[in-house]
C-alpha positions as CSV (number, residue, x, y, z in Angstrom):
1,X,44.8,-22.3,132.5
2,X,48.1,-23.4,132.6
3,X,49.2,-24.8,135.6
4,X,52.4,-22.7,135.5
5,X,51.5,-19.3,134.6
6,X,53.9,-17.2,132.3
7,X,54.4,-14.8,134.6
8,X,55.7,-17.8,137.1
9,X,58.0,-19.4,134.6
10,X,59.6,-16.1,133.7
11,X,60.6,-15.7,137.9
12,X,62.2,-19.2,138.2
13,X,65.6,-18.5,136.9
14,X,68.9,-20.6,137.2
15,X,68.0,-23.6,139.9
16,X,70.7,-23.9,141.6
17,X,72.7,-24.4,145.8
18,X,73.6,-26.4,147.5
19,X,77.2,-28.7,146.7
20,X,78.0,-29.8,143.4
21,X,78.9,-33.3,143.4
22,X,81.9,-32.2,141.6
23,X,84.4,-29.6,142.5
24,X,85.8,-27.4,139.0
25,X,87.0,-29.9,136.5
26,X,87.8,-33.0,138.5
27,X,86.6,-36.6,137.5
28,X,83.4,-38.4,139.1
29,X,85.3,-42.1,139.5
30,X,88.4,-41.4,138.0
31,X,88.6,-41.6,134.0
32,X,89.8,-45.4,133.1
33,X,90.4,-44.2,129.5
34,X,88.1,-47.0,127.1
35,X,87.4,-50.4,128.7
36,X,89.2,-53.9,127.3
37,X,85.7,-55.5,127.5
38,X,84.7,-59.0,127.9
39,X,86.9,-61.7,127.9
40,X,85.2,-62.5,124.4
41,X,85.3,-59.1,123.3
42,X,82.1,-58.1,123.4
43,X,81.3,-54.3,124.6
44,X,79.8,-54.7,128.1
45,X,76.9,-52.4,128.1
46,X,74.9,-50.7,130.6
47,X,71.2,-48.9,130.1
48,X,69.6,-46.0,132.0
49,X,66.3,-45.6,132.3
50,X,64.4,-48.3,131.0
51,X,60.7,-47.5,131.0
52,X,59.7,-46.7,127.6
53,X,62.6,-46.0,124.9
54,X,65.1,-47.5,126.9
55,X,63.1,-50.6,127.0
56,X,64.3,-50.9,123.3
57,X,67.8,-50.3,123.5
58,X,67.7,-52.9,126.8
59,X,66.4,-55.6,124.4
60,X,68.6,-54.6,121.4
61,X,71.6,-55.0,123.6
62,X,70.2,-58.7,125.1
63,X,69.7,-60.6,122.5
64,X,70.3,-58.3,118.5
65,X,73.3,-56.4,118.3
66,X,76.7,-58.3,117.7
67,X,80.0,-57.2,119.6
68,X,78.1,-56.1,122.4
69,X,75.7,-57.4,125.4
70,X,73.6,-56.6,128.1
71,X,75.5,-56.6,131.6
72,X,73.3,-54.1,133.5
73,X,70.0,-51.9,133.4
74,X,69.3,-49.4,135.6
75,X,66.1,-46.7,136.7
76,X,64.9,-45.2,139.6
77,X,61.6,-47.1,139.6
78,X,62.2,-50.3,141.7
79,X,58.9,-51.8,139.7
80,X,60.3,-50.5,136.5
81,X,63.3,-52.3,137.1
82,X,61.6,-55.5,138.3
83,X,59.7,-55.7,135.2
84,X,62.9,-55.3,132.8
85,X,64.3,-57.9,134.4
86,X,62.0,-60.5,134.1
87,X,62.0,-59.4,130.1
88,X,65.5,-60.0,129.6
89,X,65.1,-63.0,131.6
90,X,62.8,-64.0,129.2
91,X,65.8,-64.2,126.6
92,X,67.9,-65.5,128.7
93,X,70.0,-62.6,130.1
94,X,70.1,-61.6,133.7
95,X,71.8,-58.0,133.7
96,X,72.7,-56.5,137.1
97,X,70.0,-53.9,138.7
98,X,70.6,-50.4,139.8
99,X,68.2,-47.7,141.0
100,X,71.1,-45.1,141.4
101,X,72.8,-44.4,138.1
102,X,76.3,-43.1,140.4
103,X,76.5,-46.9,142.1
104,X,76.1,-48.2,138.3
105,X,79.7,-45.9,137.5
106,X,81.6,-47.2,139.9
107,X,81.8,-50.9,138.4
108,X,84.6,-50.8,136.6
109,X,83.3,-54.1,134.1
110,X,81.2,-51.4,132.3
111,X,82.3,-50.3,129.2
112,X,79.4,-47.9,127.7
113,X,76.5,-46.3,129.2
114,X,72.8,-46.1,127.2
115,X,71.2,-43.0,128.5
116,X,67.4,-42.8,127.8
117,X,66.2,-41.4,130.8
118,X,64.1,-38.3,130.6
119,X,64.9,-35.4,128.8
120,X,66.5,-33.6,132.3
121,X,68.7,-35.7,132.9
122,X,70.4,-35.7,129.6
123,X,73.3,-33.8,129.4
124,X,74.6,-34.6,133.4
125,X,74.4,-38.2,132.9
126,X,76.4,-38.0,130.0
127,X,78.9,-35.7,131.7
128,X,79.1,-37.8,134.8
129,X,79.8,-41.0,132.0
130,X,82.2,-39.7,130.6
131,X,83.7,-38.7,134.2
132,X,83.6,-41.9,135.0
133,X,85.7,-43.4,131.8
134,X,82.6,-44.8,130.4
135,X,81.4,-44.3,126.2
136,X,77.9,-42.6,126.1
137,X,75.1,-43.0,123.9
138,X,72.6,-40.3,124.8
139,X,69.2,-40.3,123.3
140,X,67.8,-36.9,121.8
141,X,67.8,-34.3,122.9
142,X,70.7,-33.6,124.2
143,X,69.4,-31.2,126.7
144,X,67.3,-29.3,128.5
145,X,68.3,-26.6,128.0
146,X,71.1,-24.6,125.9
147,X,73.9,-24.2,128.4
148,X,74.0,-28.0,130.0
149,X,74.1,-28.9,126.7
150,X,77.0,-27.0,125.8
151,X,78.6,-28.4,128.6
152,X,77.9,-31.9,127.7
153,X,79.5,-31.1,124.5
154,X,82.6,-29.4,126.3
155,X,82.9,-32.7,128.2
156,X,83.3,-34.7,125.3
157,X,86.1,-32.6,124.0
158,X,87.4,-32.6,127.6
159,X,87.5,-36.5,128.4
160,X,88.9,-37.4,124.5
161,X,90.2,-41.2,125.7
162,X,85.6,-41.8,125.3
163,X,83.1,-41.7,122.8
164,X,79.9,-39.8,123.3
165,X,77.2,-41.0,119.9
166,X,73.6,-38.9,120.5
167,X,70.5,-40.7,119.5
168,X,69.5,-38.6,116.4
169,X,69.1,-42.1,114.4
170,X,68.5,-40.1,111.4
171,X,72.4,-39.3,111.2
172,X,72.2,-42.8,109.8
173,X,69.9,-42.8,107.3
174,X,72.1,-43.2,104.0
175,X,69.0,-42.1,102.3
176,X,68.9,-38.8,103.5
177,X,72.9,-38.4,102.7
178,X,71.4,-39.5,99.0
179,X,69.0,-36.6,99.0
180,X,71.2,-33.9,100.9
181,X,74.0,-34.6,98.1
182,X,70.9,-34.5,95.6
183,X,69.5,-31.3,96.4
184,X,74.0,-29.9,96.9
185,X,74.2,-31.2,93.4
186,X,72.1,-28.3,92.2
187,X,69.7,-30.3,90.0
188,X,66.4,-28.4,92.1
189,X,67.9,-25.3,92.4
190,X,68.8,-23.4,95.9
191,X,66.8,-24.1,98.9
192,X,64.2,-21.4,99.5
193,X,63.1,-23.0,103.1
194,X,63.1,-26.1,104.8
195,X,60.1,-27.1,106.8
196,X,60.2,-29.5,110.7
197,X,56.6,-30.9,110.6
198,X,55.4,-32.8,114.4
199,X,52.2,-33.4,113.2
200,X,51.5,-36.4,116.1
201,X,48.1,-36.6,118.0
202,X,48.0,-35.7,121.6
203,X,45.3,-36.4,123.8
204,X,44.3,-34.2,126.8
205,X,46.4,-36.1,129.9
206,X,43.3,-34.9,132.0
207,X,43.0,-32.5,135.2
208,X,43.8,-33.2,138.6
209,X,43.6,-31.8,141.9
210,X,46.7,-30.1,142.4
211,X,50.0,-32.1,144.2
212,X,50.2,-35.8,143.5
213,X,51.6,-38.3,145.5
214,X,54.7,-40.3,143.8
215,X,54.6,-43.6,144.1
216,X,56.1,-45.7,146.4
217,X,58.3,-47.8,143.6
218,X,60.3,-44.3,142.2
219,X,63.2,-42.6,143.9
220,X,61.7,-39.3,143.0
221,X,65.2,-37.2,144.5
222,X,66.7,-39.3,141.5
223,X,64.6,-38.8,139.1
224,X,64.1,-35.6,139.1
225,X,68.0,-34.9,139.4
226,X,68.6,-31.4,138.2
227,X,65.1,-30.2,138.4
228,X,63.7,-28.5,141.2
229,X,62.2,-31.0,143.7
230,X,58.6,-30.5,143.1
231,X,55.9,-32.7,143.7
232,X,53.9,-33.7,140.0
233,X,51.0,-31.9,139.0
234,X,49.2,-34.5,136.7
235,X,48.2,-38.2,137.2
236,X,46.5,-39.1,134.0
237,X,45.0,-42.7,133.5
238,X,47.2,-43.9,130.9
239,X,50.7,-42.9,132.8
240,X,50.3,-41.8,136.4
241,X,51.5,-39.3,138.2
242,X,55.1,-39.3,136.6
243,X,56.1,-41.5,133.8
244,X,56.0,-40.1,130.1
245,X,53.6,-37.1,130.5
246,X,56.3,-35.3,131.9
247,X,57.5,-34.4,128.4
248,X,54.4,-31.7,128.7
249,X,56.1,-29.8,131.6
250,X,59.2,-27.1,131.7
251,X,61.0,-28.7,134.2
252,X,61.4,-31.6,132.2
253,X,60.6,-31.8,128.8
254,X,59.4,-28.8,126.3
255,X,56.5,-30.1,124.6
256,X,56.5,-32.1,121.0
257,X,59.1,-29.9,119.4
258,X,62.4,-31.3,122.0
259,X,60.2,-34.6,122.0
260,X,59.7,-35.8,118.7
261,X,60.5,-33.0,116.4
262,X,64.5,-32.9,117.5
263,X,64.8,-35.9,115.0
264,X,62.7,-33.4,112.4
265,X,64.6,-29.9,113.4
266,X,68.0,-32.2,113.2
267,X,67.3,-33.1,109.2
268,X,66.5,-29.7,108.5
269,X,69.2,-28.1,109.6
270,X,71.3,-30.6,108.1
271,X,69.9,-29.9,104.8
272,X,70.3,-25.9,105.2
273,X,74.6,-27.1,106.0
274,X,74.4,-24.8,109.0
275,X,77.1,-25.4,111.4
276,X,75.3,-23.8,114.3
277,X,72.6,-21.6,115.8
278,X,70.4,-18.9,113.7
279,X,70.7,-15.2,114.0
280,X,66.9,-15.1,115.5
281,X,64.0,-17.2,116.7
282,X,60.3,-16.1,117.1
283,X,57.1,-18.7,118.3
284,X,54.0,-18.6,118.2
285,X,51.2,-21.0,119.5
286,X,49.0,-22.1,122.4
287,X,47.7,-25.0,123.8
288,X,44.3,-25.4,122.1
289,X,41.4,-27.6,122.3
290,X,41.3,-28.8,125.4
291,X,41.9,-27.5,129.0
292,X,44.2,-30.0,131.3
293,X,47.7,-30.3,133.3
294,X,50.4,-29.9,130.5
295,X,52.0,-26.6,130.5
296,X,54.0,-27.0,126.9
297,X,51.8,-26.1,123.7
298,X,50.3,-28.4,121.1
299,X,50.2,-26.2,118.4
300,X,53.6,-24.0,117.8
301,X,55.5,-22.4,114.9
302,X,58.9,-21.4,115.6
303,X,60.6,-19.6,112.5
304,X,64.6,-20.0,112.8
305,X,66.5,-16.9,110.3
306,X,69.5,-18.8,109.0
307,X,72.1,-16.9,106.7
308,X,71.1,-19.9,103.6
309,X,67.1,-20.0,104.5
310,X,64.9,-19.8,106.9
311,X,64.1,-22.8,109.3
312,X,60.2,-23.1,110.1
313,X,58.9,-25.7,112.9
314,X,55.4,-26.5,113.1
315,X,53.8,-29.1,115.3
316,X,50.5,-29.9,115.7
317,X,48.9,-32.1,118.5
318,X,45.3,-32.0,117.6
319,X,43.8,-34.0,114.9
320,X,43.0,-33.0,111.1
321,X,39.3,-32.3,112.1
322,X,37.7,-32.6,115.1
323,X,36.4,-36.4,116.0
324,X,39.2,-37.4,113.3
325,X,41.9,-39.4,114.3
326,X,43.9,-38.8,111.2
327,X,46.4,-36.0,111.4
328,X,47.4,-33.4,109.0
329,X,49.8,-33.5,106.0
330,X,51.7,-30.8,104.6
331,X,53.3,-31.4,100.7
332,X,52.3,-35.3,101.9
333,X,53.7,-35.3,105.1
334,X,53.1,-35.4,108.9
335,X,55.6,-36.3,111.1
336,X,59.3,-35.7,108.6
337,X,60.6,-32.6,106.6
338,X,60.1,-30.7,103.5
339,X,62.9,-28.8,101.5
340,X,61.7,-26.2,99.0
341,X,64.1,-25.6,96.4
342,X,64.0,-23.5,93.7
343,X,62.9,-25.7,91.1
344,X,61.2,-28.9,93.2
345,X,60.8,-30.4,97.1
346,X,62.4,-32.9,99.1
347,X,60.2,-34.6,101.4
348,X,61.6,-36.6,104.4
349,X,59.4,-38.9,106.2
350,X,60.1,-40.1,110.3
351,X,61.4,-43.7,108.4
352,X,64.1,-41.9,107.1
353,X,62.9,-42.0,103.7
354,X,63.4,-39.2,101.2
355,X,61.5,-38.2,97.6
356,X,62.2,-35.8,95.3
357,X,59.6,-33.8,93.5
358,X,59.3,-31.1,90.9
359,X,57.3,-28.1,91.7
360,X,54.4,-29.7,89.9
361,X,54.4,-33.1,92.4
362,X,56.3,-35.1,89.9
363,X,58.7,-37.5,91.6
364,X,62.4,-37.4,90.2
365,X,63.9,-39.7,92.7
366,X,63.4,-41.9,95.2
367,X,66.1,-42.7,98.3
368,X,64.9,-45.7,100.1
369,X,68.0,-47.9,101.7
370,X,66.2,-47.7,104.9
371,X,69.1,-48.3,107.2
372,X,67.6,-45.7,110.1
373,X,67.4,-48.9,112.2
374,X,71.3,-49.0,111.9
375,X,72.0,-46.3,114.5
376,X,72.2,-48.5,117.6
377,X,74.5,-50.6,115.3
378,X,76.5,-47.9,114.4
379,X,77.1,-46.9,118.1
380,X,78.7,-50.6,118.3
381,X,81.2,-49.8,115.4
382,X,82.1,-46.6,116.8
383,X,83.3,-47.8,120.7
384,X,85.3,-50.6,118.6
385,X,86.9,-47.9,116.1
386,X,86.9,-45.1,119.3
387,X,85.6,-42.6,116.5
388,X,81.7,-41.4,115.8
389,X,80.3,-40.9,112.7
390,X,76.6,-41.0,112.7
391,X,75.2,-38.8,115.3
392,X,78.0,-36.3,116.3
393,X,77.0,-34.5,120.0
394,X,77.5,-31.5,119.0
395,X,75.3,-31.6,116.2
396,X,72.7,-32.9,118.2
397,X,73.3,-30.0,120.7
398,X,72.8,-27.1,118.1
399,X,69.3,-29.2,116.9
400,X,68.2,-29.4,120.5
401,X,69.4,-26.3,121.5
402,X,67.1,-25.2,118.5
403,X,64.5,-26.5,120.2
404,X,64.3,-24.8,123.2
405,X,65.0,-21.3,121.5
406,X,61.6,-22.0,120.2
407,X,60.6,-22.4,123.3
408,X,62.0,-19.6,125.1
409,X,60.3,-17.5,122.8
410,X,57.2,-18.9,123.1
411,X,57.3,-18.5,126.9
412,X,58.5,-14.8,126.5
413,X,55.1,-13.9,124.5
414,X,52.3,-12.4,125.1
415,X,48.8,-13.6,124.7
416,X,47.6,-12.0,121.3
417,X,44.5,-12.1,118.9
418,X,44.9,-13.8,115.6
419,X,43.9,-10.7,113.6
420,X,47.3,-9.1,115.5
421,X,49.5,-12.1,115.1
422,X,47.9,-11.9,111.4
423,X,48.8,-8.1,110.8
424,X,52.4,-8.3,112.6
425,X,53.8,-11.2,110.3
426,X,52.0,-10.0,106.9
427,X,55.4,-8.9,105.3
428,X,56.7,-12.2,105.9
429,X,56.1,-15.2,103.1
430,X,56.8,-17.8,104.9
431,X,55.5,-17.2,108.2
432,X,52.4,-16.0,106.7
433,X,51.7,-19.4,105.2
434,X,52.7,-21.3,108.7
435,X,49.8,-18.8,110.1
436,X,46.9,-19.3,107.3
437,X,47.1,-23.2,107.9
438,X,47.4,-23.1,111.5
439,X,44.1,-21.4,111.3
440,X,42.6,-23.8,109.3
441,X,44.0,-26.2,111.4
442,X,42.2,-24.6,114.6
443,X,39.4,-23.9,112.2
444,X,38.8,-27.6,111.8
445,X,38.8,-28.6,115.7
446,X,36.1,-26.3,116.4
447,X,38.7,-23.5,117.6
448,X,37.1,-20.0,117.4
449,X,40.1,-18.3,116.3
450,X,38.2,-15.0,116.4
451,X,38.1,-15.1,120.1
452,X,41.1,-17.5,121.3
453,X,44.2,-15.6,122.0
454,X,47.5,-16.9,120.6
455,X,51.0,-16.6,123.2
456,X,53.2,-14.5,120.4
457,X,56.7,-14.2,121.5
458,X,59.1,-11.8,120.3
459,X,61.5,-12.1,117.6
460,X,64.5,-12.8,119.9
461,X,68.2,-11.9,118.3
462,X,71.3,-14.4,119.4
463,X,74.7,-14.0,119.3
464,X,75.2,-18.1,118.1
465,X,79.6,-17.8,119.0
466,X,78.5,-17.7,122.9
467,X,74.6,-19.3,122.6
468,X,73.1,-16.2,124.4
469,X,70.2,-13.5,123.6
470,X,71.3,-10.1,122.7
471,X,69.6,-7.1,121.4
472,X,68.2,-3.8,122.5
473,X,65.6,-4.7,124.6
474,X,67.6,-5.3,127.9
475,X,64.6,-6.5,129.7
476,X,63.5,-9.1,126.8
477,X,67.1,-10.3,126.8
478,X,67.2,-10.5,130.4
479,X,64.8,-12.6,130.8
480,X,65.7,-14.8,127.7
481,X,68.7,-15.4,129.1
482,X,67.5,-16.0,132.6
483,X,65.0,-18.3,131.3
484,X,65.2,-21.9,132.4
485,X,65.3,-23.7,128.6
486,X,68.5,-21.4,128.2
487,X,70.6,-22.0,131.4
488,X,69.9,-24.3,134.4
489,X,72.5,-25.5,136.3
490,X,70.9,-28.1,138.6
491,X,70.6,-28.6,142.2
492,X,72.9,-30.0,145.2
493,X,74.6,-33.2,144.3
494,X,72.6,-33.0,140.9
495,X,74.4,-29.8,139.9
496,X,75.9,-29.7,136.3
497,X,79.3,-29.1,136.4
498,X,80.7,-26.4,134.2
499,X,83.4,-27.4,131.8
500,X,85.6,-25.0,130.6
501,X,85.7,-24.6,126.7
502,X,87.8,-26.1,124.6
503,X,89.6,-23.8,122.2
504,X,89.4,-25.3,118.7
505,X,92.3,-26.9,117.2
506,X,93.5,-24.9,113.8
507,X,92.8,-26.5,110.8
């Protein structure tokens, strides 16, 4: 059992009261337009949340990356914080410390903000940086959920004198610009589908006893900024009570595909050329194999009907065969992308590699520049030029936003057998394949599949202009729409403030 039911997720709506820390439109600090910088020149850099991916970006920004450095670090874990200190003492850089990311906006000798906090805190710390006349870099995803993403996005049109780069580092890989231009040339044909794999293993985090206590180090009012203020549910041995395994629960993250398959759902959409969301979403899926605290399941397909091709997301979490290790491979891959064209397949692996094959597995071209690791660079180029190329927010916000569409549906299903599931999508090629190797798949890891149910959501319509559900079943809709992943606006001083849209210029 999950430890939030369905039926509970499906009653929490928009979190929301108290004062927003902002009134309307108005600034946070004041916007100071793009800093001068260091009397050398050098972009003064700042990085938020600093515990696992941030750890890297700290580190880059200390002693790799030219035309920048390291002035301050910041997380709401005083031994987090301790600990990243003493490693960028280690190369001889002593950053200031903050706990509270607001204190760290008011210096005005900060130039850019890194934000790799959790996946909640996203889209209002890159709001309040802009706010504050800072450039963002904001790792993936973007959101969430759909709407404080679109507000991030408005805030970035709003506040033009900053920058705002999101962390899909594949937006740098000149390989798959190689391939993309490949497969536009028309040498394979049209694309047919494109596949997201997240084949990744994922270990039960364990069961625990209900409430656990947060430790003493972590401002847990900050960390959990807009979500509700609940105590955790899990404490597994590997990560405690809060860090990482947070990606496995709604109020915070949304399982595998907003965790590592954004970077896969990104490079497939950018393949298909579509500019924003799909006319529908369905999921299926479950959380299989194991019974523990994680709420988010580790086995999903999510089908997305674009206008070019269809869009199909698969991630796995359990291993190729039970006692295995080894995951899964689909046309040769695990963790990347394949493109079926008419007459071949792209494959795109999570190195940012890409291979062309005929429909008989013959290679006809290889893409391997490798310059995925250039994205943090690239953020450094664009605050000096004040313009982003690689890794444009509001592409990241439609691939995120794909994300938890997925999701929604998923958490709008009902649980299902496989021989139902089976008969419903028969009509459907593509789906129909998804469904025959996920039951290998379960097959394998010592699933019965004739007596384990399967959460089936419903085929959920969207009008993509204005990012909401629509259709004919009000109370489907209604409840898609009230649905967490597709608008929360926060809590009390953590509130997400609304930013009107910005009408588009004419071209």
């Amino acid at each position: 059992m999950k430890n939030w039911t369905r039926k509970e997720f499906l009653k929490t709506s928009v979190v929301g009261g108290g004062a927003a820390l902002l009134a309307g439109n108005t600034r946070l600090y004041g916007q100071a337009g793009p800093a001068k910088g260091s009397a050398n020149g050098d972009i003064r850099v700042a990085v938020v949340g600093i515990n696992a991916q941030g750890k890297g970006h700290m580190l880059d920004y200390a002693n790799k990356l030219k035309g920048a450095r390291l002035v301050a670090i910041c997380d709401c874990d005083s031994d987090v914080l301790a600990k990243r200190l003493a490693d960028c003492e280690k190369v001889g850089v002593k950053p200031e410390t903050y706990v509270d990311y607001r204190k760290l906006l008011e210096k005005k000798d900060i130039d850019a903000i890194v934000i790799a906090s959790p996946n909640h805190q996203h889209s209002l710390q890159t709001i309040w940086g802009l706010q504050a006349g800072k450039d963002v870099y904001v790792e993936k995803p973007l959101s969430h959920n759909v709407w404080e993403g679109r507000q991030a996005v408005e805030a970035a049109k709003k506040y033009t004198k900053n920058i705002v780069q999101a962390g899909t580092q594949n937006r740098s890989s000149e390989d798959i610009y190689d391939a993309i231009a490949y497969v536009k040339s028309g040498k394979v044909g049209k694309i047919k589908w494109a596949r997201g794999l997240c084949y990744k293993p994922r270990e039960s985090i364990g069961k625990s006893t209900g409430a656990q206590t947060v430790p003493a180090s972590i401002d847990y009012d900050l960390w959990s900024g807009p979500a509700p203020l609940t105590p955790p549910r899990r404490n597994s041995p590997k990560n405690g009570t809060v860090h990482y395994d947070w990606h496995w629960f709604w109020n915070y993250g949304g399982g595998d595909i907003t965790n590592q398959g954004i970077h896969q759902m990104d490079v497939a959409r950018w393949f298909l050329g579509e500019p924003g969301l799909p006319a529908s979403v369905m999921s299926f899926g479950g959380r299989f194999g194991y019974i523990d605290d994680a709420e988010t399941p580790n086995t999903l397909v999510s089908v997305f009907n674009y206008a070019k091709a269809p869009l199909i997301f698969e991630v796995r979490g359990l291993p190729m065969k039970a006692g295995m290790r080894a995951m899964d491979k689909f046309k040769g891959t695990d963790v990347g992308v394949v493109v079926q064209c008419e007459g071949g397949y792209v494959t795109i692996g999570s190195n940012g590699g890409a291979v062309v094959y005929d429909n008989d597995g013959k290679v006809l071209q290889k893409f391997a520049k490798n310059t995925l690791g250039q994205h943090r660079a690239n953020f450094v180029k664009a605050v000096k030029d004040r313009k982003v190329t690689k890794g444009v927010i509001e592409e990241c916000h439609y691939s995120s936003a794909l994300c938890h569409l997925g999701n929604v549906s998923y958490l709008l299903g009902k649980e299902k057998a496989n021989s139902e599931l089976a008969e419903a999508i028969k009509a459907d090629a593509n789906t129909k394949d998804s469904f025959a190797r996920y039951v290998d798949h379960l097959k394998a890891n010592n699933v019965n599949v004739d007596t384990t149910k399967v959460m089936v959501g419903p085929l959920l319509q969207i009008d993509s202009a204005n990012e909401v559900f629509v259709g004919s079943d009000k109370t489907i809709v209604a409840a898609a729409n009230k649905c967490p992943l597709t608008k929360r606006t926060g809590r009390g001083a953590f509130t997400i403030p609304e930013i009107k849209k910005m009408a588009v210029a004419a071209s």
